[in-house]
DRENGUNU-363550 format. One line per field, with one value per residue (C-alpha): residue in three letters; x, y, z; residue number from 1. Coordinates in Angstrom, 3 decimals, padded with zeros to 6 digits. Each point is the difference from the previous one (the first is absolute). Example, Ala and Ser with C-alpha at 12.3 -4.5 7.8 and 13.67 -1.06 7.14 Angstrom:
BEGIN
res (Ala_Ser)
x (012.300_001.370)
y (-004.500_003.440)
z (007.800_-000.660)
n (1_2)
END
This chain:
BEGIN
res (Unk_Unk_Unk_Unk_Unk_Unk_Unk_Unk_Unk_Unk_Unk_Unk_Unk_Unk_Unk_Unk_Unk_Unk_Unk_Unk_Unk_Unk_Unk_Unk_Unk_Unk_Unk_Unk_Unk_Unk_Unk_Unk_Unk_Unk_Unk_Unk_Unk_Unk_Unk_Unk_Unk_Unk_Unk_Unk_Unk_Unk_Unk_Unk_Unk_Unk_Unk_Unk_Unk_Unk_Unk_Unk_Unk_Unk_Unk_Unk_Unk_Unk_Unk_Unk_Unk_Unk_Unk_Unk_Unk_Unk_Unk_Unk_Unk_Unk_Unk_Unk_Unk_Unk_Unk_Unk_Unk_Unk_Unk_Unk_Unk_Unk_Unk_Unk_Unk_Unk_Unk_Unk_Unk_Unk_Unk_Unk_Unk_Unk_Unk_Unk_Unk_Unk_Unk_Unk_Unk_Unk_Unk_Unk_Unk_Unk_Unk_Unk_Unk_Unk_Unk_Unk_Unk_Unk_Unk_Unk_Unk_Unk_Unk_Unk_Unk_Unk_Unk_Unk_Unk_Unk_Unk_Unk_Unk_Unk_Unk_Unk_Unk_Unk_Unk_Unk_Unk_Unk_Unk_Unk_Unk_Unk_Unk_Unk_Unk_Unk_Unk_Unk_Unk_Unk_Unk_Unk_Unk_Unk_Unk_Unk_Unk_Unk_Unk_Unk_Unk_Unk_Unk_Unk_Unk_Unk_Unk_Unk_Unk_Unk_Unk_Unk_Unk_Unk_Unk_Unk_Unk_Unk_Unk_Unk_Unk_Unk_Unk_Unk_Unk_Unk_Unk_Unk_Unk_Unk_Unk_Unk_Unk_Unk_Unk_Unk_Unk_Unk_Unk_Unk_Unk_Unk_Unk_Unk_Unk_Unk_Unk_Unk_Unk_Unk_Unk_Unk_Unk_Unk_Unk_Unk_Unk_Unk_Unk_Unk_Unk_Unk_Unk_Unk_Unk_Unk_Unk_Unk_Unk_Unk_Unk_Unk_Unk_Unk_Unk_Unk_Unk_Unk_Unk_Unk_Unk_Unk_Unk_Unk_Unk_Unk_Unk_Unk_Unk_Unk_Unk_Unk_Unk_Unk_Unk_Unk_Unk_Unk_Unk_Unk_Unk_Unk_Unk_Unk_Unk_Unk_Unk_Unk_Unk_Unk_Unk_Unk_Unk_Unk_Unk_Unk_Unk_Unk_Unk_Unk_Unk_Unk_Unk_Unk_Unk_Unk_Unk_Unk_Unk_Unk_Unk_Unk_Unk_Unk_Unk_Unk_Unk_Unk_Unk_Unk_Unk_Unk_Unk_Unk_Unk_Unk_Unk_Unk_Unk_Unk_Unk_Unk_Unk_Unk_Unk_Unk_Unk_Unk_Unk_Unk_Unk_Unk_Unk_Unk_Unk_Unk_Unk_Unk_Unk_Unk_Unk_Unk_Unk_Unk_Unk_Unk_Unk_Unk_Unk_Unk_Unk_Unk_Unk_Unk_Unk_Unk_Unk_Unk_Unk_Unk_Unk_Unk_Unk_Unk_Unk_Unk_Unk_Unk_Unk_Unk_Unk_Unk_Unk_Unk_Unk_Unk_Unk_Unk_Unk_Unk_Unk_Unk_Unk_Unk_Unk_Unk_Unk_Unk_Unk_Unk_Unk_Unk_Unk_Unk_Unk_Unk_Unk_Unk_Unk_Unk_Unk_Unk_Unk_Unk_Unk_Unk_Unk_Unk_Unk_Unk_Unk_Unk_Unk_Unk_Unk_Unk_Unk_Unk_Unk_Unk_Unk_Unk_Unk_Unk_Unk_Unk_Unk_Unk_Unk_Unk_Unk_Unk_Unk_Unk_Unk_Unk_Unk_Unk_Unk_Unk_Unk_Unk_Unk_Unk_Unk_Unk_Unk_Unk_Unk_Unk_Unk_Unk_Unk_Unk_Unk_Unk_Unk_Unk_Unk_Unk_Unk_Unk_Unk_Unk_Unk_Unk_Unk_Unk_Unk_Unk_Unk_Unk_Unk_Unk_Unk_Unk_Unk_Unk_Unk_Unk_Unk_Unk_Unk_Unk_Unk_Unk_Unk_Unk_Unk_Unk_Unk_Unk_Unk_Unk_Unk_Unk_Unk_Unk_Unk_Unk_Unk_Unk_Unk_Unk_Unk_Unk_Unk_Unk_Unk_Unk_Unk_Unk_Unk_Unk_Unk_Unk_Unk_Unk_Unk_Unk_Unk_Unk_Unk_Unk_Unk_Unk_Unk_Unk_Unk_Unk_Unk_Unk_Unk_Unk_Unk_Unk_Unk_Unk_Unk_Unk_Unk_Unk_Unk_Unk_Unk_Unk_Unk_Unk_Unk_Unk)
x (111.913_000.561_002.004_002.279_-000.049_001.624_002.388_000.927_000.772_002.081_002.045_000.472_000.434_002.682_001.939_-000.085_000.158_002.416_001.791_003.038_000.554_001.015_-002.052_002.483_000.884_-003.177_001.205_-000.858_-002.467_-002.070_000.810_-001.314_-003.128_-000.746_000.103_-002.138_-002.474_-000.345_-001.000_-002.432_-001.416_000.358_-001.762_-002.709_002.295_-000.748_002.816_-000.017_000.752_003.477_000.958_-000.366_003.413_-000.509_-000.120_002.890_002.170_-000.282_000.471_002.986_001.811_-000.529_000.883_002.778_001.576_-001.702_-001.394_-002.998_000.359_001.148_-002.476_002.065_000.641_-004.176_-000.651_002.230_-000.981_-003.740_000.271_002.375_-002.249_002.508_-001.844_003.215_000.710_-000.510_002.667_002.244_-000.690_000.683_003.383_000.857_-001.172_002.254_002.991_-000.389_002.115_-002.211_-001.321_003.119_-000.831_-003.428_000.388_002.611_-002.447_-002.239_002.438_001.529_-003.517_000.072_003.792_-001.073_-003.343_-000.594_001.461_002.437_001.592_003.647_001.955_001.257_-002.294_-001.629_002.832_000.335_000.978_002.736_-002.070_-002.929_002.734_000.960_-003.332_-000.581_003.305_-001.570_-003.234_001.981_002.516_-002.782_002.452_-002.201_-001.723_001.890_003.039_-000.576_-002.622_003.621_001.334_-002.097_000.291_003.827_000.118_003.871_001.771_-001.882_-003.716_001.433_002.203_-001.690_-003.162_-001.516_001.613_-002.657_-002.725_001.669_000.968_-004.014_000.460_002.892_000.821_-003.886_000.575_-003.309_-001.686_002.385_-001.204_-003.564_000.531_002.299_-002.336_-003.000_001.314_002.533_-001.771_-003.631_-000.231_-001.173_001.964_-000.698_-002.202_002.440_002.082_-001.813_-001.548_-000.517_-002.461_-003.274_-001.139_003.153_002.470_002.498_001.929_002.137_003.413_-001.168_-000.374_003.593_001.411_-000.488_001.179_002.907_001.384_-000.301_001.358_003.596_-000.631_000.660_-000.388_002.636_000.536_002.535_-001.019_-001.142_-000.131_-001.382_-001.686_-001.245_000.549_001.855_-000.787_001.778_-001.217_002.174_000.308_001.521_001.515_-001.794_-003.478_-003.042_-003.745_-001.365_-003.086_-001.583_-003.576_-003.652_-000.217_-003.043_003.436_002.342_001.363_002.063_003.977_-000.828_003.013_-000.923_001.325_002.071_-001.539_001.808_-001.384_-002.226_-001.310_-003.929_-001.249_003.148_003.474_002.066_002.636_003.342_002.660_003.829_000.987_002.203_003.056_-000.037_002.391_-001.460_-001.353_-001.104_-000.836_-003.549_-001.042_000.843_002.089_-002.809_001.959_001.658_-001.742_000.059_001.662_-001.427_-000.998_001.895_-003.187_-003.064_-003.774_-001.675_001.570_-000.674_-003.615_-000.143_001.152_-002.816_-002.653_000.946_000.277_-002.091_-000.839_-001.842_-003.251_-000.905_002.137_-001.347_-003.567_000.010_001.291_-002.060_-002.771_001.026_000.649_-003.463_-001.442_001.629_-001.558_-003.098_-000.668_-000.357_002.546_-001.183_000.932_-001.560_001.488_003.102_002.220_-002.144_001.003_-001.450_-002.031_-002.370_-000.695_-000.430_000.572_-003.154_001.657_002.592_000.930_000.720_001.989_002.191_000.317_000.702_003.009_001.455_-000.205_002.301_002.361_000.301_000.750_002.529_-002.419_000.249_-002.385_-000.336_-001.430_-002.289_-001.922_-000.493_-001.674_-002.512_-000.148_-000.814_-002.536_-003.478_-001.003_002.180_-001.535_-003.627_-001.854_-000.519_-003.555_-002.307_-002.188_002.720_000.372_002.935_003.003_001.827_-002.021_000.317_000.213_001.488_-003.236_000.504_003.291_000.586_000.069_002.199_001.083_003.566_002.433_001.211_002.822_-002.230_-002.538_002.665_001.918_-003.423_-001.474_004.162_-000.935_-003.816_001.121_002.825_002.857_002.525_-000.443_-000.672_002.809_002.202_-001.692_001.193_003.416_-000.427_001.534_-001.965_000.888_-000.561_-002.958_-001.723_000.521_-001.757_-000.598_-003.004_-000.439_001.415_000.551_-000.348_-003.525_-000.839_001.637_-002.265_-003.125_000.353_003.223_-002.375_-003.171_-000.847_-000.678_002.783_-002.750_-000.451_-002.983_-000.271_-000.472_-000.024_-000.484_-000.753_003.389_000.409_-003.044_001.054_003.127_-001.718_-002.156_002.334_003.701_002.808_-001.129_-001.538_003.788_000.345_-001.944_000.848_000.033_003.698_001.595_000.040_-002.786_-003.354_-002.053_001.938_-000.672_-003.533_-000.232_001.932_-001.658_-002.100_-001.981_-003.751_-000.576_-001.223_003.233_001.824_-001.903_000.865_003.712_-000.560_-001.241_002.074_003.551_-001.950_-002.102_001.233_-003.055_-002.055_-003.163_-003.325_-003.020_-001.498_003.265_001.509_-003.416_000.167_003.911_-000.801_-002.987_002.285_003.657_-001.675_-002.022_001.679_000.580_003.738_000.585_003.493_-001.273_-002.765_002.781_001.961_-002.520_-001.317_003.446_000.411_-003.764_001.326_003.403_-001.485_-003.532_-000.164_001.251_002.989_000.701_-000.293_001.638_-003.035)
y (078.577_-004.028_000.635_002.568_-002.295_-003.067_002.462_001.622_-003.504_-001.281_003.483_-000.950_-003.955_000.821_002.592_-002.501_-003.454_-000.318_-002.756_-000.613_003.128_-000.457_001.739_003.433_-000.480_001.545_002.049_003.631_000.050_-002.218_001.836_003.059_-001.414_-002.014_003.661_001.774_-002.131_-000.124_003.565_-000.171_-002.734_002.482_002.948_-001.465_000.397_-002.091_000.034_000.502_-003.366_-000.939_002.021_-001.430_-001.073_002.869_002.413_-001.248_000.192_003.391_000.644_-001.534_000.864_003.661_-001.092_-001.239_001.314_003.053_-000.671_-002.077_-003.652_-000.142_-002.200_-003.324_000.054_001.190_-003.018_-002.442_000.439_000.265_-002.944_-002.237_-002.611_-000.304_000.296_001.926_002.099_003.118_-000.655_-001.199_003.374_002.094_-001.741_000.616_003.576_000.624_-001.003_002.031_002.783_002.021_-000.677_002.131_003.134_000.408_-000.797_002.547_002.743_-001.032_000.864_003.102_001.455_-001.481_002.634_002.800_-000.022_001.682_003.311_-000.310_003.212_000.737_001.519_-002.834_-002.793_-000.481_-001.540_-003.045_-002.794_-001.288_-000.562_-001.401_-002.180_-000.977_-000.887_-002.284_-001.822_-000.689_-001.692_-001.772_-001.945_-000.244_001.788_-000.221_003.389_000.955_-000.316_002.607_001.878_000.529_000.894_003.094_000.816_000.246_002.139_-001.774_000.965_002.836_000.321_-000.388_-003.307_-001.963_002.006_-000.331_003.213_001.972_-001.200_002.684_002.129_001.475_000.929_002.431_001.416_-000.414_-002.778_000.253_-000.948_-002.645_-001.085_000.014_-001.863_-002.921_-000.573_-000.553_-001.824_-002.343_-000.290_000.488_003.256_003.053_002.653_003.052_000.748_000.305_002.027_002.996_-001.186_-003.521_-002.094_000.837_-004.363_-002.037_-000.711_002.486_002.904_003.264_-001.384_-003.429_001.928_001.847_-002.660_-001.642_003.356_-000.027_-002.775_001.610_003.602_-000.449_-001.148_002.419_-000.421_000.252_000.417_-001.640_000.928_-001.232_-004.389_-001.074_002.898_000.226_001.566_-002.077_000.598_-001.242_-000.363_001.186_000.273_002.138_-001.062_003.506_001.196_-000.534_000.656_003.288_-001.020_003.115_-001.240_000.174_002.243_002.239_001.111_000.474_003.650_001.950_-000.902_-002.836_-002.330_-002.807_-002.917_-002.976_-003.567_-003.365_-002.490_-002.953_-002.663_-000.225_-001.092_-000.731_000.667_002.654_-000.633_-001.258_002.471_000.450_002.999_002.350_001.737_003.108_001.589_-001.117_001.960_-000.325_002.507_001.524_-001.683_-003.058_001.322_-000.641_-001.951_-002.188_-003.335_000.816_-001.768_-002.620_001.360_-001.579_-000.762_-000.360_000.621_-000.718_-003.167_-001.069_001.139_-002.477_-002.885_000.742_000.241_-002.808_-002.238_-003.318_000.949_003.133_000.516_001.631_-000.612_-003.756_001.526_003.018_-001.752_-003.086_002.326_002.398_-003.237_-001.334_003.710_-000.421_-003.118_-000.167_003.889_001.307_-001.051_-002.141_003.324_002.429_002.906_-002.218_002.839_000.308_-003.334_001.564_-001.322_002.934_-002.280_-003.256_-002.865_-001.468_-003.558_000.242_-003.560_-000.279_003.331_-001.873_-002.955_001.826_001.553_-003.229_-001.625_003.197_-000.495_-003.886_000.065_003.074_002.598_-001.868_002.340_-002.578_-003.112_002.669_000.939_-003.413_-000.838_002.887_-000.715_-003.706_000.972_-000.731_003.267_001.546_-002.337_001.524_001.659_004.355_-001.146_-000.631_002.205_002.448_003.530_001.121_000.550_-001.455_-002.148_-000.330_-003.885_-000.761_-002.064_000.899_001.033_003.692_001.876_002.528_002.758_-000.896_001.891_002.115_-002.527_-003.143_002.251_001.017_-003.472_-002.124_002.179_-001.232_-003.371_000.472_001.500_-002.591_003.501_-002.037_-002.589_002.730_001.835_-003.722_-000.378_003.867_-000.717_002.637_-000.354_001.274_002.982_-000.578_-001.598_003.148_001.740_-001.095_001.366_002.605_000.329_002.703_-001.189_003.220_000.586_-003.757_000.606_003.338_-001.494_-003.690_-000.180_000.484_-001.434_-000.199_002.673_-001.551_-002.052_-002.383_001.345_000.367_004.101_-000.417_003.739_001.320_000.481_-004.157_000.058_001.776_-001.523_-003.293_001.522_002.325_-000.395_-002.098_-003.288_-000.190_000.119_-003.468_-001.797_-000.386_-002.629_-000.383_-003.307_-001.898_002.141_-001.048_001.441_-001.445_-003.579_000.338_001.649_-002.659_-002.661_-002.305_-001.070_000.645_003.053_-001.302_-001.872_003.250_001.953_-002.805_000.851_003.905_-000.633_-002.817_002.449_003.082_-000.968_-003.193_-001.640_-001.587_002.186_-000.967_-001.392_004.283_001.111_-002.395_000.830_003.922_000.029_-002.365_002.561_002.258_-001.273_-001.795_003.331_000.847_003.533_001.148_-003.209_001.261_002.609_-002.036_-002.211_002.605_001.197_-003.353_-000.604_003.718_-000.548_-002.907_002.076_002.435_-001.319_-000.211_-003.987_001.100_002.684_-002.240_-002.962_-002.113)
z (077.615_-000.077_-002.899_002.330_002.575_-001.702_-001.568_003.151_001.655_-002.699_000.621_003.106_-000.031_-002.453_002.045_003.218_-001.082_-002.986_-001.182_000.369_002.353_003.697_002.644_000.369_-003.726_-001.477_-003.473_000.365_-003.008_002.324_002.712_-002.080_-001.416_003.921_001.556_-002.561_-000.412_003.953_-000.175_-002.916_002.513_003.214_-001.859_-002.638_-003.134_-003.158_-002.210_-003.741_-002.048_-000.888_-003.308_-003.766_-001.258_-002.683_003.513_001.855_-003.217_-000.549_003.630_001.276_-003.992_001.324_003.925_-000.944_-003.096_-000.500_-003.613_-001.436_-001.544_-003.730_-002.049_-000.183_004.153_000.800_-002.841_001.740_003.526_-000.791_-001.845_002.533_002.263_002.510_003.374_001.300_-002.976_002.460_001.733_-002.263_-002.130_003.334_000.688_-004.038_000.623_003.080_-001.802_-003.327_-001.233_000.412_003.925_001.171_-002.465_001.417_003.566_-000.250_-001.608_003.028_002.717_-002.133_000.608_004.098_000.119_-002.405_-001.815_-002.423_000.760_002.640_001.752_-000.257_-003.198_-001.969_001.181_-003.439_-001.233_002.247_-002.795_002.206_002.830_-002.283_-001.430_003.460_001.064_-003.150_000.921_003.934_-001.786_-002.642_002.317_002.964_002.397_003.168_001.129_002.810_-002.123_-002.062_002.318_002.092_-003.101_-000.583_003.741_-000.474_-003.110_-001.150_-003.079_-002.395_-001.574_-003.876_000.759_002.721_000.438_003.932_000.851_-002.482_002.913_002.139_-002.460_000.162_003.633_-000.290_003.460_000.797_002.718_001.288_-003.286_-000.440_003.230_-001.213_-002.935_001.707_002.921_-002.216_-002.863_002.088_003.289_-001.007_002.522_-000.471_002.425_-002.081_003.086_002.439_-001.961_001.375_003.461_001.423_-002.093_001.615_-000.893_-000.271_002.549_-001.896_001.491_-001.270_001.365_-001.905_-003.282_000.210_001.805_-003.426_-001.844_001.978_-002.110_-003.191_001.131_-001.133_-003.473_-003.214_-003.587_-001.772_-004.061_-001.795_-003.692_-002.885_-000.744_-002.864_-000.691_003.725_002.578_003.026_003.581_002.901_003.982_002.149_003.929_002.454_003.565_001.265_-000.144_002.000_-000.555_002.398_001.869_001.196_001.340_-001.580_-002.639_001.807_002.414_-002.416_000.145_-002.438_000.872_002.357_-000.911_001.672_001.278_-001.458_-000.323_-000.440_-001.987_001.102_-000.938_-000.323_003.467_000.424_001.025_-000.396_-002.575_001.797_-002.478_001.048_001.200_-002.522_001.153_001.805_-002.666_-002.734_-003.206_-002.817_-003.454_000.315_-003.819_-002.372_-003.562_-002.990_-002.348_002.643_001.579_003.721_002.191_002.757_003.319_003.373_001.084_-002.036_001.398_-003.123_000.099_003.151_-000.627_-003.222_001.611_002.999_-002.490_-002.232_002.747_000.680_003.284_-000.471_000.751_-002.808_-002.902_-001.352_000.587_-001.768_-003.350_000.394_000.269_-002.842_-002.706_000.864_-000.385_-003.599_-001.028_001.967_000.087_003.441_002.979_002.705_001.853_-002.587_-000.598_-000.053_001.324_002.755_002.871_002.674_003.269_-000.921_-003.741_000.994_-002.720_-001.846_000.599_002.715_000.049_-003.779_000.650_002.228_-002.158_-002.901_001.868_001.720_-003.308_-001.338_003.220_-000.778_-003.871_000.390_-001.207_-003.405_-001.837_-003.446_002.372_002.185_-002.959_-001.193_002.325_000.466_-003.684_000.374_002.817_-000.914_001.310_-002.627_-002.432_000.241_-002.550_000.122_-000.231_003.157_002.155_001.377_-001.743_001.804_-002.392_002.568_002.142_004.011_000.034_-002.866_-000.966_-003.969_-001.983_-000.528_-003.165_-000.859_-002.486_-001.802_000.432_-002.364_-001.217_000.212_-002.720_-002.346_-000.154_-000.162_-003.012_-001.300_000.776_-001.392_-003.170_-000.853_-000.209_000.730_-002.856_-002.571_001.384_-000.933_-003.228_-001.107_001.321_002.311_003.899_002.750_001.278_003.740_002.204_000.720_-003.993_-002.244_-002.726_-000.714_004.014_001.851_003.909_001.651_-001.334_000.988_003.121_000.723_-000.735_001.666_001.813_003.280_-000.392_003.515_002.608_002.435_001.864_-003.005_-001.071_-004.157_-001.761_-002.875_-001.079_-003.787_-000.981_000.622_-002.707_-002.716_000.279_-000.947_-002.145_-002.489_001.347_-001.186_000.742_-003.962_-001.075_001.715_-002.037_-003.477_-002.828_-000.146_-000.863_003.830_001.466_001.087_-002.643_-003.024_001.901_-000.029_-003.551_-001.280_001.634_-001.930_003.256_000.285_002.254_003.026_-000.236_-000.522_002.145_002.550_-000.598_000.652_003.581_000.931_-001.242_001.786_003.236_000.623_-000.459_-002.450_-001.469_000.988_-002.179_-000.256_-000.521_-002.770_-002.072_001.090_-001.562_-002.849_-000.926_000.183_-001.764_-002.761_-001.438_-003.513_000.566_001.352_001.163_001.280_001.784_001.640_001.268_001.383_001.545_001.437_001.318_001.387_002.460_001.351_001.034_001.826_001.147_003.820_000.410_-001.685_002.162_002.985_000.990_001.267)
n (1_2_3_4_5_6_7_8_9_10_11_12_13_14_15_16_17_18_19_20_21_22_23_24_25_26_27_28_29_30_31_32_33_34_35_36_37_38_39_40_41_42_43_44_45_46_47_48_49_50_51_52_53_54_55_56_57_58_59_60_61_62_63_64_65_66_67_68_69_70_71_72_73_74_75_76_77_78_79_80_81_82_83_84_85_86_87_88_89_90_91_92_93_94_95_96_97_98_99_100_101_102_103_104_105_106_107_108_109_110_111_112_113_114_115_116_117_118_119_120_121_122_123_124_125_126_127_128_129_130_131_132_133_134_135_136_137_138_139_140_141_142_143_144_145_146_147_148_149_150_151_152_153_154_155_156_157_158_159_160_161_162_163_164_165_166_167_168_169_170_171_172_173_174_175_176_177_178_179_180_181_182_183_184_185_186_187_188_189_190_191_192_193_194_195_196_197_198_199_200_201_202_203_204_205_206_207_208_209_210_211_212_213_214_215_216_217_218_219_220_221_222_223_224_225_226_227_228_229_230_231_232_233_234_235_236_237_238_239_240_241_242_243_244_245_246_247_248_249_250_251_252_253_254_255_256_257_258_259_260_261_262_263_264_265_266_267_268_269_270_271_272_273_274_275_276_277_278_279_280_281_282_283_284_285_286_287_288_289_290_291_292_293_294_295_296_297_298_299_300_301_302_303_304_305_306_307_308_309_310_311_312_313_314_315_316_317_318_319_320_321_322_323_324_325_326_327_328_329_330_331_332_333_334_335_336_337_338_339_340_341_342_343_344_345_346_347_348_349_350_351_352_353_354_355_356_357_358_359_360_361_362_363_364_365_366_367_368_369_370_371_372_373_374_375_376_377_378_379_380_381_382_383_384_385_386_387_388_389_390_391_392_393_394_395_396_397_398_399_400_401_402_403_404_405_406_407_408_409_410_411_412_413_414_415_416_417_418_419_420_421_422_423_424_425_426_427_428_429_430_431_432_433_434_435_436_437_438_439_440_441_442_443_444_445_446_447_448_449_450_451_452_453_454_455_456_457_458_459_460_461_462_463_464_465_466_467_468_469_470_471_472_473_474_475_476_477_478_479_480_481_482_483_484_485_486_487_488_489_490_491_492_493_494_495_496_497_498_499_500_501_502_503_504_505_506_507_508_509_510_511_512_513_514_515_516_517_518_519_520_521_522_523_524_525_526_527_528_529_530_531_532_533_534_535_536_537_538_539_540_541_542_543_544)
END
């Protein structure tokens, strides 16, 4: 307990007293690891140890860019004795190619998941191609947050207008889905009756509905091979509130509501003329025109705003949920007095610092990333996938894109694909794997609450499915490497673990693969099959 003692000071001298840092200056990583630690101290927590290197490589490679390490970049950081090689490898990371194309599979999953409602909504390259653009020129969150909101131009083209596009003429689920994964607020409740724990009300829910009531989808044909959507807006149409559902009777129209803002004011909109008309539909095939007056609109600049009370919150909650896995508020679509936050000053430090760097997403999660807290080992005491005081890392199942590209990455395909001439036929095809079957067994590996089932279609997957086809002794692969190599084994066996896990073998396992590797009978297929375990054994699978 000394030991925890003298570590739990330093966490804290560090976080109060830095050099060189004016008191009301403090960085937020301190600020991070200052309030953390203050809770271990509050409730009894001992925190796991800081993480190996080997550990933190693997982790913020996936983090960050959704794939493992190759061999030359686990070798070179491993073997760097920089003292601040961490966070010169995070700042390298967060300014890769490939930072953008992950983040953006992230937050495709935040707007759709993986089975989103709505005809057409499967085919959402534009907007997946939009997102990627937001992460690759660091356009600040609101930005393109009020982008989404306002649905411009069509799905194919642009691409924010697909976000819509799954709501069709359901206004209420569109409500749903805005409230909770812009505001952090679930008002599904009081879609039916006033929220029986939360300050939330019916006219609060359709209030909100009523800004979305006028909006139609509208089809404008086929774009590169897709089909292109189009948001468009009437100057007419209002939501019908007609009470709790327990009263409603058969033919009760009900009444009219104007929209408002959340706990707010009612929205200020010009009055049309008492003349005026307008056709019942939008023409498929034509882009619809503007509105006089637009309520969605109005409603994305409210949201998107500075000064909302709930808007910097609920995404500096939901990016620390992503890299440290549970929100401060946890579920993070859930801000509610009625679920308190685990750390409520770090909550509100986490959003000023949003507010004051312009909801600039790329410096945010460099410094949760150059927290110490973030820095710990999985290890420790705590069995929680996800633990309460983030007094150990978390570990996680990859995704189903993060599996496919490391075993890529694992296997060297892309440098046997160069030495057969051959081009790549696409991220996500490759060659001897078919997508939708690796989609159906591990596109969800969670039960929505984080929690890992792995069921025993994930097994036999691992066990007899296509990953074998990945690994071949191909000019440029891995296994033509090592069966060329004129290294001893533990030296080659050293490769195999660094290219696979990251991570150098230890003493039992270099003499368990040596045993193993160096046996004269079918030396290929031992290999293959030495470099197949490691694939698909449980450290593979997870990111820790």
């Amino acid at each position: 307990m000394k030991r925890y003692h003298r570590y739990l000071m330093l966490v804290l001298l560090a976080a109060t007293a830095l050099p060189g840092v004016a008191l009301g200056q403090q960085r937020l990583r301190d600020a991070i690891d200052q309030h953390v630690a203050q809770a271990w101290k509050e409730n009894g927590i001992t925190p796991a140890q800081p993480a190996s290197d080997a550990e933190f490589l693997r982790r913020v490679y996936l983090d960050l860019l959704g794939i493992i390490p190759t061999y030359e970049e686990a070798t070179t950081f491993l073997d760097d004795t920089n003292p601040n090689k961490r966070e010169k490898l995070i700042e390298r990371l967060l300014n890769h190619d490939r930072f953008g194309l992950h983040q953006s599979d992230v937050w495709d999953m935040v707007y759709f998941g993986r089975n989103p409602p709505g005809f057409g909504t499967k085919e959402r390259d534009g907007f997946q191609n939009w997102l990627k653009q937001q992460f690759d020129k660091n356009v600040p969150y609101n930005v393109w947050a009020r982008e989404i909101l306002k649905a411009e131009g069509n799905t194919v083209d642009q691409g924010p207008p697909m976000f819509f596009v799954q709501y069709k003429n359901q206004p209420e689920d569109a409500t749903e889905a805005i409230t909770q994964k812009f505001l952090g607020i679930q008002l599904q409740c009081a879609r039916c009756h006033d929220h029986p724990f939360d300050d939330w009300s019916q006219l609060d829910f359709y209030g909100t509905a009523a800004f979305f009531a006028r909006l139609q989808v509208v089809d404008l044909g086929k774009k590169n091979k897709q089909t292109a959507f189009a948001v468009g807006e009437k100057n007419l149409g209002d939501v019908m509130f007609t009470g709790p559902v327990q009263e409603d009777e058969v033919g009760k129209k009900g009444t009219p509501v104007q929209p408002k803002f959340l706990k707010g004011d009612p929205l200020d909109e010009p009055k049309l003329p008492e003349d005026f008309k307008e056709d019942r539909n939008f023409k498929n095939g034509q882009m619809p025109p503007k509105p006089k007056f637009s309520r969605k609109d109005a409603l994305a600049d409210w949201i998107t705003q500075p000064e909302n009370p709930y808007f910097a919150r609920a995404v500096a909650n939901r990016v620390w949920s992503q890299f440290m896995g549970r929100g401060i508020v946890h579920p993070v679509d859930n801000l509610s007095p009625a679920n308190p936050p685990s750390h409520p000053e770090l909550l509100d430090a986490l959003a000023k610092g949003m507010v004051d760097h312009h909801f600039d997403l790329k410096w945010y999660i460099g410094e949760i990333l150059n927290s110490k807290t973030y820095q710990l080992s999985a290890g420790g005491n705590s069995d929680e996938a996800k633990p309460h005081w983030f007094e150990r890392a978390r570990y996680r199942p990859l995704s189903a894109e993060e599996l496919l590209e490391s075993w890529v990455v694992a296997t060297d395909y892309d440098k046997m694909l160069r030495e057969s001439n051959q081009k790549s036929e696409g991220r996500l095809n490759v060659r001897g794997i078919t997508w939708n079957y690796l989609v159906e067994f591990f596109g969800q590996p969670s039960d929505g609450e984080g929690i890992f089932h792995g069921g025993l279609d994930e097994h036999l997957y691992l066990n007899n499915g296509q990953v074998h086809q990945l690994i071949s002794d191909r000019p440029g692969s891995l296994q033509e490497a090592i069966t060329k190599s004129e290294a001893r084994w533990d030296e080659r066996v050293e490769r195999i673990f660094l290219q696979v896990l990251s991570r150098p073998p230890t003493a039992e396992e270099t003499k368990q693969f040596v045993t193993f590797l160096s046996a004269e009978d079918d030396p290929r297929g031992r290999l293959h099959d030495a470099i197949w375990t490691l694939m698909t054994c449980s450290e593979f699978r997870f990111n820790h």
